[in-house]
LUMVEX-534520 format. One record per atom (N, C-alpha, C): residue number from 0; atom name; x, y, z. Coordinates in Angstrom, 1 decimal, padded with zeros to 4 digits. Layout:
<sites>
NUM | CA | X | Y | Z;
...
</sites>
This chain:
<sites>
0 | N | 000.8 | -001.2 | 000.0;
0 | CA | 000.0 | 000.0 | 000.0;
0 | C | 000.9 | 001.2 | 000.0;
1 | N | 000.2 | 002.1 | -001.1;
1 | CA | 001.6 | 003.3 | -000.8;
1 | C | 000.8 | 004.2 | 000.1;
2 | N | 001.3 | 005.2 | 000.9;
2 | CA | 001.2 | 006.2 | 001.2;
2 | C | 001.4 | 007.7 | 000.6;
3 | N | 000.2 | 008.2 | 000.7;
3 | CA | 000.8 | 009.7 | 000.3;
3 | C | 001.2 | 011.0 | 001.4;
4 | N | 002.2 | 011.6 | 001.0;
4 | CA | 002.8 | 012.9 | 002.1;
4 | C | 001.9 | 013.7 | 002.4;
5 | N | 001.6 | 014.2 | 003.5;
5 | CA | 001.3 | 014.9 | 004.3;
5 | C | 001.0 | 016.4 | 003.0;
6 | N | 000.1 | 017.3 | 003.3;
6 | CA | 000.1 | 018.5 | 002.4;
6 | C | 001.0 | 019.5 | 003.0;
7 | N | 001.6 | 019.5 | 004.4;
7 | CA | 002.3 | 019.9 | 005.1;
7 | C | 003.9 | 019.8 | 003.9;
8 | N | 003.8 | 018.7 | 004.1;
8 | CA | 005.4 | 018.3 | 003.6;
8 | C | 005.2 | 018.5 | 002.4;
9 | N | 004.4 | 018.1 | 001.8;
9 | CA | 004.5 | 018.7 | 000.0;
9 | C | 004.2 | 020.0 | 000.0;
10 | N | 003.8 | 021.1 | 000.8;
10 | CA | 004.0 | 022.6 | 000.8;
10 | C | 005.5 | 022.7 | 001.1;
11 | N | 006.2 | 021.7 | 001.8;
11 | CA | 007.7 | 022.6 | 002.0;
11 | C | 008.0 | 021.9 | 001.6;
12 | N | 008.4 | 020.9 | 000.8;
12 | CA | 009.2 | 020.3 | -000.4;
12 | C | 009.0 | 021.2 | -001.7;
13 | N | 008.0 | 021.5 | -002.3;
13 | CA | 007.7 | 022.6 | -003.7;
13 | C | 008.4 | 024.1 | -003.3;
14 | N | 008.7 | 024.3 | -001.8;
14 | CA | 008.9 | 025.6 | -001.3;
14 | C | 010.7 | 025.4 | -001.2;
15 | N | 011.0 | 024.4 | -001.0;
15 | CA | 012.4 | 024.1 | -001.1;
15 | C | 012.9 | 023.5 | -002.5;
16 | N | 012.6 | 022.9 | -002.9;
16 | CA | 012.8 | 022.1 | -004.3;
16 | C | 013.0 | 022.9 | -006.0;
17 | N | 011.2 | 022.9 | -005.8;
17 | CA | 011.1 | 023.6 | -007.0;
17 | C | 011.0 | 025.4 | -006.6;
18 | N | 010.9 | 025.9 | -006.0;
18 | CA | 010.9 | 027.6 | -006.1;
18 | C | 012.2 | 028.0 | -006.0;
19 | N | 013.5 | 027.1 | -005.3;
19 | CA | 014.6 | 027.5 | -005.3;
19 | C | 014.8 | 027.7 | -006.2;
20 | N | 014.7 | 026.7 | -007.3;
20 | CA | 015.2 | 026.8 | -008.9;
20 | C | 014.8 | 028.1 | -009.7;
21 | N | 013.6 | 028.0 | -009.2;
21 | CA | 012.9 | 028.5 | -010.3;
21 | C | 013.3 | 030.2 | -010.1;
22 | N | 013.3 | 030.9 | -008.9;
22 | CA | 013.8 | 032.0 | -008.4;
22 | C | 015.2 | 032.3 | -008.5;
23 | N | 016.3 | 031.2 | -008.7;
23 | CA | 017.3 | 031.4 | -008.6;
23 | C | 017.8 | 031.8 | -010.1;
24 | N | 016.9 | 031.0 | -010.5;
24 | CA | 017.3 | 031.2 | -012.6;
24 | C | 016.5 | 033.0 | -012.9;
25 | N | 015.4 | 033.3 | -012.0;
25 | CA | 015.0 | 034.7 | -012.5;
25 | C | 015.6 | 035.4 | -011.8;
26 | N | 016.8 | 035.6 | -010.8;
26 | CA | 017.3 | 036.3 | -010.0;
26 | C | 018.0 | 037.6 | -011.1;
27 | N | 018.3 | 037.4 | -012.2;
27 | CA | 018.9 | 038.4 | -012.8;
27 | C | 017.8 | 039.0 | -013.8;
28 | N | 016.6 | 038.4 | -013.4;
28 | CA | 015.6 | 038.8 | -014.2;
28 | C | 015.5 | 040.6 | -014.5;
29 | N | 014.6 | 041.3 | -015.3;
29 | CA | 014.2 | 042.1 | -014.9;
29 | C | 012.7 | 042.0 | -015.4;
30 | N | 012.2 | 041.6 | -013.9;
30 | CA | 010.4 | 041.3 | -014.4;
30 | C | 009.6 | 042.3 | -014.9;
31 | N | 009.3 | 041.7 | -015.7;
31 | CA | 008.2 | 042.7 | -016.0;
31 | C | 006.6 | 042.2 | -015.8;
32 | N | 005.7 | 043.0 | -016.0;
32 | CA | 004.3 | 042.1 | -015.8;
32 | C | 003.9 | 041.1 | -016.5;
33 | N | 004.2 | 040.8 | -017.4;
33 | CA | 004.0 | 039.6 | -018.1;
33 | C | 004.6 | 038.2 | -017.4;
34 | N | 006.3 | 038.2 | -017.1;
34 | CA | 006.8 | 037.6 | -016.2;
34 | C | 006.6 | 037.4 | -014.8;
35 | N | 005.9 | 038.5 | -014.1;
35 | CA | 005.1 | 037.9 | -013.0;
35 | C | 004.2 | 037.2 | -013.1;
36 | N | 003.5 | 037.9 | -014.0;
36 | CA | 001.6 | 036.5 | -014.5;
36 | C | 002.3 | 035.4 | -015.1;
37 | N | 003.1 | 034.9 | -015.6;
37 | CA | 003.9 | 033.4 | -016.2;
37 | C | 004.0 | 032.8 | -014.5;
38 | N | 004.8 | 033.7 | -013.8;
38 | CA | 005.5 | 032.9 | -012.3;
38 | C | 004.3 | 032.8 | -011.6;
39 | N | 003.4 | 033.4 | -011.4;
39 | CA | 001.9 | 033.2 | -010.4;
39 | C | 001.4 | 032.1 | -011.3;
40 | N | 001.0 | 032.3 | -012.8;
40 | CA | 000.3 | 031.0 | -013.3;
40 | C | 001.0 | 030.0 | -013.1;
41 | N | 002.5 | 029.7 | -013.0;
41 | CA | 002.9 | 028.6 | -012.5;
41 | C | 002.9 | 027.7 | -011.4;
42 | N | 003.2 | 028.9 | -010.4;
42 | CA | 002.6 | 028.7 | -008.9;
42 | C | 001.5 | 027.8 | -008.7;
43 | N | 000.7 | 028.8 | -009.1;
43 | CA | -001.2 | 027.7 | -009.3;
43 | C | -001.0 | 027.0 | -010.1;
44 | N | -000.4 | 026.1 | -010.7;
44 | CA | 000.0 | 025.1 | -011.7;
44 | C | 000.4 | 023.6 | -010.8;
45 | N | 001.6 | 024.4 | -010.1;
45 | CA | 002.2 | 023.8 | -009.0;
45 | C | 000.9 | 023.0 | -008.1;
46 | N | 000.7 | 024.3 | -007.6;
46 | CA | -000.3 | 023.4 | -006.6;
46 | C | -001.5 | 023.1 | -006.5;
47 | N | -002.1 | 022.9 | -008.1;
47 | CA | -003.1 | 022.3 | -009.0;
47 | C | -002.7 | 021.0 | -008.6;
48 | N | -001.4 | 020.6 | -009.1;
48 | CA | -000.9 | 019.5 | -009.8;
48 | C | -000.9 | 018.5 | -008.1;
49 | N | -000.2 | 019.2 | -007.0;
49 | CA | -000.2 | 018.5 | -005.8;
49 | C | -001.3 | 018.2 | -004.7;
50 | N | -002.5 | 019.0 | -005.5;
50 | CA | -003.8 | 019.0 | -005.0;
50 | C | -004.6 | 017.5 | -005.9;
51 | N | -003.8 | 017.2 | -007.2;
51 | CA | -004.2 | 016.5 | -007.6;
51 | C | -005.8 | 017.0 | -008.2;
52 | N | -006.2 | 018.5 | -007.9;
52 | CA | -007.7 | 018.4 | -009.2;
52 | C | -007.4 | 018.9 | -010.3;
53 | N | -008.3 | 018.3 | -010.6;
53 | CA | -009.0 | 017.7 | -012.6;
53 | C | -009.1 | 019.6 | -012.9;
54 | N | -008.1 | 020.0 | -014.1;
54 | CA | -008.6 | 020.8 | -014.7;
54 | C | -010.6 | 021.6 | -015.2;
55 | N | -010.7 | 020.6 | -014.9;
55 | CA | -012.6 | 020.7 | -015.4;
55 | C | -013.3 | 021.4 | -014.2;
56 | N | -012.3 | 020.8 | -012.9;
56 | CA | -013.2 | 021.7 | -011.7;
56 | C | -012.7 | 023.0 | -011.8;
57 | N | -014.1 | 024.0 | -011.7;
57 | CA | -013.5 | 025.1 | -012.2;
57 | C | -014.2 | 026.2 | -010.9;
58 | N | -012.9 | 026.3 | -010.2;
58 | CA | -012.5 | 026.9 | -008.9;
58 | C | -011.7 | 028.1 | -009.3;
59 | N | -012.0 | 029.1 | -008.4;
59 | CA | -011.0 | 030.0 | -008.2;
59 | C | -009.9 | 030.0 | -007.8;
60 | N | -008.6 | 030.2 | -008.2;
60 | CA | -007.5 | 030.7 | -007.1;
60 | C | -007.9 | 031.2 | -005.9;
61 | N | -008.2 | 032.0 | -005.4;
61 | CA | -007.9 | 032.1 | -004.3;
61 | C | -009.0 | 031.0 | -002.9;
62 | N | -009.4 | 029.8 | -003.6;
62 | CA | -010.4 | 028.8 | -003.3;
62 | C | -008.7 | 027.6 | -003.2;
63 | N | -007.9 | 028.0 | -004.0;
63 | CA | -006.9 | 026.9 | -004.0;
63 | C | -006.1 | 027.3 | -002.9;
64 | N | -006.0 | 028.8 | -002.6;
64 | CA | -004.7 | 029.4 | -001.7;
64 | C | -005.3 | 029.1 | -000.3;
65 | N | -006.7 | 028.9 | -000.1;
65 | CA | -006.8 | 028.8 | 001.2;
65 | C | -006.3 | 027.7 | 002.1;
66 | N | -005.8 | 026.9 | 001.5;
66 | CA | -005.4 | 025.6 | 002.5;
66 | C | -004.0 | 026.0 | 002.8;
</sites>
């Protein structure tokens, strides 16, 4: 039987893992607003994907940020 991780732990594994990278590579950025809306849509991408729901449920952001 597998087990799945805690939402605890999969919030600070994506917060250690993947945002290091991802921040470290735009660290010489110079954002502009288009670049921010790319890094927010990915964010909620992110934790679409570890929430595991179906594209089709059609929720708000800020319905996903509350947990």
């Amino acid at each position: 039987m597998q087990k799945s991780l805690s939402i605890h732990l999969q919030k600070g594994m994506v917060k250690v893992f993947v945002w290091s990278v991802v921040l470290y590579g735009s660290e010489m950025w110079t954002l502009q607003k288009e670049d921010i809306r790319q890094l927010e849509a990915f964010e909620m991408w992110i934790w679409k994907r570890m929430m595991k729901v179906s594209w089709i449920e059609h929720k708000t952001n800020e319905e996903y940020c509350k947990w």
